[in-house]
N, C-alpha and C positions, 0 to 999 in steps of 0.2 A: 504494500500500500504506500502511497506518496506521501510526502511529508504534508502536504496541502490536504488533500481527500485527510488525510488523518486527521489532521487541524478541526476542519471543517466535523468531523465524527464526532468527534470530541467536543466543542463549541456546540453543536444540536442538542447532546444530551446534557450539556449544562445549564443549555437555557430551559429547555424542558424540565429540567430539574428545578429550575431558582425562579421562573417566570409565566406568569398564568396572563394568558393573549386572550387576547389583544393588549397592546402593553406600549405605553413610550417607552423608546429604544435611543441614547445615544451612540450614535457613527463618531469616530473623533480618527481625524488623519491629518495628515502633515503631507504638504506636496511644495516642490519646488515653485521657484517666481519664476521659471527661463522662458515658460510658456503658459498656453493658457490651461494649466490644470485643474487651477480653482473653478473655472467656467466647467470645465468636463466634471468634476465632483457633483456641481452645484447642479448641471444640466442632468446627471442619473434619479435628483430627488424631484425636479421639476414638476410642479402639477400633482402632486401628492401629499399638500400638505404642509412639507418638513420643516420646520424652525432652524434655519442655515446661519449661523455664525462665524466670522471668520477674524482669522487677530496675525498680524505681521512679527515676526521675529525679530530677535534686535536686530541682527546683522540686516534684512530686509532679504535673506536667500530663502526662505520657507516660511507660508504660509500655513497657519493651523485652520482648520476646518472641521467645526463642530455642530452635526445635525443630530435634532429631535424628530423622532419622528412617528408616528402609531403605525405599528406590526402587527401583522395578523397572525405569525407563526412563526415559529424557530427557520425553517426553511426560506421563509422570505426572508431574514434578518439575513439569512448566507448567502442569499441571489443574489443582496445586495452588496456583499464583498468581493462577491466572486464579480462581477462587474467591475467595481473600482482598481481591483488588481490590477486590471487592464489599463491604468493609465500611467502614462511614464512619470515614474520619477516617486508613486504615491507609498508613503509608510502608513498601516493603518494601526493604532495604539486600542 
């Protein structure tokens, strides 16, 4: 099994474990300034909703990105990481 798919196994039954959904859910990630990632974070939550916050670092090289947002299910909570992976440069805490 892959270290992600594990992750991701692992993550489901925790939240199912500690979290009764529908549920606000914090996203919190950190993505580079070099392009538009902020916009690609913000644009996966679009129209859903989410309470999007964002706060500049000192240096101004990485932007933090912290969304609220109401989940229906431990699965969606993972859809929506497994999407954000996909953006360059993104750490998700």
């Amino acid at each position: 099994m892959s270290d992600k798919k594990a992750f991701y196994t692992k993550l489901k039954a925790q939240l199912e474990d500690t979290t009764k959904f529908p549920a606000d859910y914090l996203y919190k990630f950190i993505v580079p300034t070099d392009e538009n990632q902020v916009e690609e974070v913000q644009g996966l939550f679009d129209n859903e909703g989410a309470v999007i916050k964002t706060k500049k670092s000192k240096t101004g090289k990485y932007i933090s990105v912290s969304i609220v947002l109401k989940i229906e299910s431990a699965e969606k909570v993972i859809e929506y990481y497994k999407k954000a992976e996909k953006i360059k440069g993104i750490i998700s805490l």
